[in-house]
C-alpha positions in Angstrom: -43.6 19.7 -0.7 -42.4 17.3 1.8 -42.2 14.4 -0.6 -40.2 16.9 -3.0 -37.6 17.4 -0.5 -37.1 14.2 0.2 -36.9 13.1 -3.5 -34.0 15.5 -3.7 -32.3 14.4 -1.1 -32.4 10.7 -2.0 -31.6 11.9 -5.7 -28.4 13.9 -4.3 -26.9 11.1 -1.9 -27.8 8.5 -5.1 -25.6 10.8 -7.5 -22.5 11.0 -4.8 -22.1 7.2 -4.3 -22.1 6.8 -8.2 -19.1 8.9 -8.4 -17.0 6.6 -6.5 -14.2 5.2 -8.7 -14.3 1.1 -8.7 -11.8 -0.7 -7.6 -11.3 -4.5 -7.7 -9.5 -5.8 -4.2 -8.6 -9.8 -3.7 -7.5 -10.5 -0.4 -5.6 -13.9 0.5 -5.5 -15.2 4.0 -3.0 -17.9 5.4 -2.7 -19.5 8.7 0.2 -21.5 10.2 0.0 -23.2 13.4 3.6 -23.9 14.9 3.7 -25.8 17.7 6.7 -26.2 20.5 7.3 -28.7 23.2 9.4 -27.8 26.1 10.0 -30.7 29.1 6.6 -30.0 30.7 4.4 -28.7 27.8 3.7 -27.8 24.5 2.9 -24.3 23.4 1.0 -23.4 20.0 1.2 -20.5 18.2 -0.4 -18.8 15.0 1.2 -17.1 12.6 -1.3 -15.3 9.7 -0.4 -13.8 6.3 -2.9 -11.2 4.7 -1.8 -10.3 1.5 -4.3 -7.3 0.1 -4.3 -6.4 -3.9 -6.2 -3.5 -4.6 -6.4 -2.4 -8.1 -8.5 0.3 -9.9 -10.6 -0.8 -13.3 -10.4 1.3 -16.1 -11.3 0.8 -19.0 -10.4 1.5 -22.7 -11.5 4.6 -23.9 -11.9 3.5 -27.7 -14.7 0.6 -26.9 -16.5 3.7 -24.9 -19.8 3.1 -26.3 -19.6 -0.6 -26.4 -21.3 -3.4 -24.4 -18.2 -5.1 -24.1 -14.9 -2.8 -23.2 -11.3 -4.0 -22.4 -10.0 -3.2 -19.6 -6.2 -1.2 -19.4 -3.4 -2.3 -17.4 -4.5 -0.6 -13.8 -2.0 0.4 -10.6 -1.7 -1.9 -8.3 -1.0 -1.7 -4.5 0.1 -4.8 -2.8 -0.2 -4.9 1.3 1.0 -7.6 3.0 0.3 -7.9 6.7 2.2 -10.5 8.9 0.4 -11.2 12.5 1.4 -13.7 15.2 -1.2 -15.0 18.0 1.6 -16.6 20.4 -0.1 -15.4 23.6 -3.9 -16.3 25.8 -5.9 -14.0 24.1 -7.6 -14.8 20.5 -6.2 -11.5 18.9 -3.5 -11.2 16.5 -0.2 -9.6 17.5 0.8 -7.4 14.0 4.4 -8.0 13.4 4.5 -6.3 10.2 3.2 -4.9 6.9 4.7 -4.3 3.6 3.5 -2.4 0.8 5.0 -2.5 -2.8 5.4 0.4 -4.8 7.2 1.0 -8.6 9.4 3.7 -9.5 10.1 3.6 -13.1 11.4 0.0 -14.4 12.2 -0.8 -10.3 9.8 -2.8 -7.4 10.2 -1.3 -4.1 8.5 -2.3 -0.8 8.0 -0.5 1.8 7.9 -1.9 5.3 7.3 -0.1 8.7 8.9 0.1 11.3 9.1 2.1 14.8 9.7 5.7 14.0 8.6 5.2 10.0 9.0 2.8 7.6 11.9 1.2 5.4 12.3 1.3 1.5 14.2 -2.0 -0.1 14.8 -2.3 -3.6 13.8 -5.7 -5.6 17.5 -6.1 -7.2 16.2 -9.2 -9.5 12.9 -8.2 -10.2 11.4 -11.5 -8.6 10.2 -10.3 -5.6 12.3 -12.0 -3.6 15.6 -10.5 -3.3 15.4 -6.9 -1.8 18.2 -4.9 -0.8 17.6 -2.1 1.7 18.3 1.7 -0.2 16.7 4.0 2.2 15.0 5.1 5.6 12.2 7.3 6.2 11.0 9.3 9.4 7.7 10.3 10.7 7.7 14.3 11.1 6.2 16.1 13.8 3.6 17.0 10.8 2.5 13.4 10.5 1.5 14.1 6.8 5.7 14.5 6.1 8.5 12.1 6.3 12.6 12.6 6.4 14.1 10.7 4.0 17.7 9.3 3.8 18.6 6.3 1.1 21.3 5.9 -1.3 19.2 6.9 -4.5 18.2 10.3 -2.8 17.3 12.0 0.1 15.0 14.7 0.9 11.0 15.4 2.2 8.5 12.7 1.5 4.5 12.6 1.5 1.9 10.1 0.2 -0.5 11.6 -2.1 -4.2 11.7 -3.2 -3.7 8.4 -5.3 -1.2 6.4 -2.6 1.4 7.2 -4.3 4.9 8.4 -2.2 6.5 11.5 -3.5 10.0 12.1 -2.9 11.1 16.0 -3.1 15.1 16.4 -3.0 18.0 18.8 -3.8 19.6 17.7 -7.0 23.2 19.1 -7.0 23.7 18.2 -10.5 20.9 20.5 -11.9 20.9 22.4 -9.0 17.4 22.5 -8.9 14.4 20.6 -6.5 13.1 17.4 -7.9 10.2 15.3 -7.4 10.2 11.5 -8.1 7.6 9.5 -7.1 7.1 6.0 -6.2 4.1 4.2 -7.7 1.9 2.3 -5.6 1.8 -1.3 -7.1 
């Protein structure tokens, strides 16, 4: 009876880490050492760059049955992390992170900052050349922000998927909308 138990319970915990959805992450890490000389001495410090890509694999649904399927086009979140080691200790100082997220046609990225996080816009589409369009504050609900930018304004939360929803007031249609930025 005791050997039954278990066999369920090995059987149950096997079927709950199957169910997982894969994911395919590549992570690039770059280190630059600067180094300063004043009258007496010279100082190093260490500036790192994580960039993070997580994507999810999915696959065609038409090559279902097949040995070998073709994978669709998958989201796409992009982190990048900028630390600085400029002190005595051997940790990294974070300076900051960025994450990139698509709404419709557009590349935003999303950057923190004290009391949220900034949203710039990617005006040429090279990744390069973003222009800030809006702010967003942490609520007392940590789950919420306050958003204020130039495209639209209203309550902000990320959802199940990473994504950041935007709800607003549209005075046009006078009705609440939702648009949603799309992680990368």
């Amino acid at each position: 009876m005791k050997n039954v138990i278990v066999l369920i319970a090995i059987l149950l915990s096997v079927n709950l880490f199957a169910q997982e959805a894969p994911t395919e992450v590549k992570k690039e890490t770059e280190v630059k050492t600067i180094k300063t000389k004043d009258a007496d001495k010279t100082t190093e410090k260490k500036i790192k760059v994580v960039t993070s890509e997580t994507a999810s694999v999915e696959l065609d649904k038409k090559d279902k049955n097949k040995v070998n399927q073709d994978r669709i086009g998958a989201t796409k979140k992009v982190e990048k992390t900028v630390s600085i080691d400029n002190d005595d200790d051997n940790n990294y100082d974070v300076l900051s992170q960025e994450t990139y997220y698509i709404l419709g046609e557009e590349n935003y990225r999303f950057t923190p900052n004290e009391k949220g996080f900034d949203i710039t816009f990617d005006k040429n589409k090279d990744n390069n050349h973003f222009i800030k369009v809006g702010k967003a504050w942490t609520t007392s609900n940590d789950s919420y922000y306050i958003l204020n930018g130039e495209i639209h304004s209203g309550i902000g939360y990320f959802d199940s998927n990473g994504n950041f929803a935007v709800e607003y007031f549209n005075k046009e249609t006078n009705q609440v909308e939702v648009k949603t930025y799309m992680r990368n």
